[in-house]
Residue, then its C-alpha position, 0 to 999 in steps of 0.5 A: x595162660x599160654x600165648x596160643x590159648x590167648x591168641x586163640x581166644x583173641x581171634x574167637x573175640x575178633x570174629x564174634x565180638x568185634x564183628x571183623x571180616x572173615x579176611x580181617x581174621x584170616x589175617x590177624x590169624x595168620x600175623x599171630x600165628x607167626x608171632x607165635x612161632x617166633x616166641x616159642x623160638x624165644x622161650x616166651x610160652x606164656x602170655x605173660x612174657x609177651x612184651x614189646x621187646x618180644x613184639x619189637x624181635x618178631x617186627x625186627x625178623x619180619x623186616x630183615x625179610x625185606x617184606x614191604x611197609x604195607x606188610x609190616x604196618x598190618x602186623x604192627x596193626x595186629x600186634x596193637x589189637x592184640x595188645x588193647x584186647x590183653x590189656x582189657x581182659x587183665x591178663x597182663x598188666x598193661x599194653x605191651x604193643x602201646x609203643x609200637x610204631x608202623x614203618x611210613x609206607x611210601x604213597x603209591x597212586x592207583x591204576x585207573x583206566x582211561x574212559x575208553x579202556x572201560x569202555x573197551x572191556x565192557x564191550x568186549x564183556x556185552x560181545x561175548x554175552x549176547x551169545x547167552x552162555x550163562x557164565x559170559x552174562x555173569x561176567x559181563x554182569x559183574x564186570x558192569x556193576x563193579x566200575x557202577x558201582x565201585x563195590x569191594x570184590x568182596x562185596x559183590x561175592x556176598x551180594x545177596x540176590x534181594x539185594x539188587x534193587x531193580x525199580x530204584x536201581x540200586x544193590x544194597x551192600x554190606x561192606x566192612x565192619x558190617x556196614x550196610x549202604x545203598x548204591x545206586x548203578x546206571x542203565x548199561x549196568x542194571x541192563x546187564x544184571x537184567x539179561x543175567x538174572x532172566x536165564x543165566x543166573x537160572x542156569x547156573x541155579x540149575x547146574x547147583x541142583x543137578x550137583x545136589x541131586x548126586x550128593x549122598x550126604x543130606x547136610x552137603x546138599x542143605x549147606x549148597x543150596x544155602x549157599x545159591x542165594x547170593x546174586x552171582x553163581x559160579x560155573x557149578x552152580x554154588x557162590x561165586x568165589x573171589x578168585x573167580x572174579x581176579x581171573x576174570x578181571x586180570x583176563x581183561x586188563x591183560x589186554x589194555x595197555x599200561x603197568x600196575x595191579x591187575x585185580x577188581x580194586x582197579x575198577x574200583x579206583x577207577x570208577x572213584x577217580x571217573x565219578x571226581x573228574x565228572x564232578x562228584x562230591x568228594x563225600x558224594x564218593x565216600x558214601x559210594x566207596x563206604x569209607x568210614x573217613x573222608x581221608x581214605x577217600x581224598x586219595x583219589x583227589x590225587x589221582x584226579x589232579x596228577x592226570x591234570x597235572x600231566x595233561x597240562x605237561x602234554x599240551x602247554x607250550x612252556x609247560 
C-alpha cells in the first residue's frame, strides 16, 4: 500500500472510529501530509518504508526550521498514532514510531486576568448591550459564559441552543473525545444569556432566514437552517465561528494591561485560577475544565501560588 493511501485511510479511522475532533483531524491531516511530502523527497512511496529512521529525518528538518517544542511534540504525538494504527492494522510489522521520543517544552504559565480586568471588560460588554443590538447582546453573552464557565472556544461554538439550562443554570457541553458534562454559570452570566436569547438570538435567527429566503439551491438553504440550531449566531444568522470570538476576545484584552495570549483560552485560565483562589476543589475545577487528569489541571495550582508568591515579594519587608 502506498504511504498516502495508508495515511488516508488512518485520518478516515481518526474521524469515524476514534471519535477525535475535527480540529484533532485537521491537524494529524496537516502533520502527515507533511510527513508525507518529506518521504517522497526520500523515495520512500510505500507504507512499508516508513520506519523511524524515516519519521527520525521529517522531525530532524521539522526542527532545524526552528519550530517550537509544542510543535514538535504534537508531531511526534501524530507520528506514534499513526505508528499504533500501522501496527494494528498489520500493515507493517511492528511500530515504527515506539522509540520516538518528544522534545521537553519549556513550562510557561498562562495569562490570567486580574479581578478587576474581568471586571472591566464584562462592563464595558453590559455597556454596549444594553443599546440592544443583536450582536452586542451575543457578545456580551459570550464573553459572560466563557469566564462562568471556562468553556473551550469551541465548546461554546457548538453549544447547542437546549443546552442551556435556564432553571438549574447550567449549559451542558460536549467537550473533547466526546465527553459531555454539565456546568453550572452564575447570575450575571445566566442574565446575560437571558437578554441575548429574548431578542438578540431571534434577530440574528432572522437575518439566517432572509438569507435563506435568496438562496436558489434548496439543499443550501436545508444545510443553514441546519446549522441555526446552535445557542449563538453570527452577524448573517448562521453559526457563529471561532474566529468570531478570537477577535471579539482579542478586541477586549487589547485594552487591559499586560503581556501574553490574547485569545478565549485566557478566560479560561483565568476563571480556573480565580475559581483556586477562592477556595475550589482542585477536582472541583477539573470536572469544570473537564480534564480527563487532574495533571492537567494542577497548572493552575502554580498559577495560584506564583501570584502568592509575588504578592509576598511586594508587601514583606525582608522579603
Amino acid at each position: 500500500m502506498q504511504l498516502r493511501d495508508a495515511i488516508d485511510a488512518f485520518l478516515t479511522a481518526v474521524r469515524l472510529e476514534y471519535g477525535y475532533s475535527e480540529h484533532t483531524v485537521r491537524a494529524y491531516r496537516r502533520d502527515l501530509l507533511g510527513f508525507a511530502d518529506y518521504a517522497e523527497e526520500q523515495q520512500a512511496r510505500d507504507v512499508r518504508d516508513c520506519d523511524i529512521e524515516l519519521m527520525r529525518g521529517w522531525l530532524w528538518t521539522r526542527q532545524q526550521a526552528n519550530l517550537a517544542p509544542s510543535t514538535l511534540a504534537r508531531n511526534v504525538a501524530t507520528l506514534k498514532s499513526l505508528g499504533v494504527w500501522l501496527e494494528r492494522t498489520q500493515l507493517v510489522p511492528g511500530n515504527p514510531a515506539s522509540r520516538l521520543r518528544a522534545p521537553r517544552a519549556p513550562r510557561t504559565l498562562p495569562r490570567v486576568l486580574a479581578d478587576e480586568q474581568i471586571t472591566r471588560i464584562l462592563d464595558r460588554a453590559a455597556a454596549r448591550a444594553a443599546t440592544g443590538d443583536p450582536d452586542q447582546l451575543r457578545d456580551h453573552a459570550v464573553l459572560e459564559l466563557l469566564y462562568a464557565s471556562a468553556l473551550r472556544v469551541s465548546e461554546l461554538c457548538t453549544l447547542p441552543r437546549e443546552g442551556f439550562d435556564r432553571r438549574q443554570r447550567t449549559v451542558r457541553v460536549l467537550g473533547k473525545g466526546g465527553k459531555e458534562r454539565v456546568v453550572p454559570l452564575g447570575a450575571p452570566a445566566a442574565a446575560a444569556l437571558e437578554a441575548y436569547l429574548a431578542t438578540g438570538r431571534p434577530a440574528l435567527a432572522a437575518r439566517a432566514a432572509e438569507a435563506r429566503a435568496a438562496e436558489a439551491r434548496a439543499r443550501t438553504a436545508i444545510q443553514t437552517e441546519h446549522r441555526t440550531d446552535f445557542l449563538f449566531l453570527g452577524s448573517r444568522g448562521g453559526p457563529l465561528g471561532a474566529n468570531a470570538v478570537y477577535r471579539l476576545v482579542a478586541r477586549e484584552l487589547q485594552q487591559e494591561p499586560g503581556g501574553g495570549p490574547r485569545g478565549p483560552h485566557t478566560l479560561r485560565h483565568t476563571a480556573a485560577t480565580h475559581l483556586l483562589n477562592g477556595g475550589a476543589d482542585l477536582r472541583v475545577v477539573q470536572e469544570v475544565l473537564g480534564h480527563s487528569s487532574l495533571a492537567s489541571t494542577q497548572v493552575y495550582t502554580h498559577v495560584s501560588t506564583e501570584r502568592l508568591a509575588e504578592s509576598y515579594r511586594q508587601a514583606h519587608p525582608r522579603a
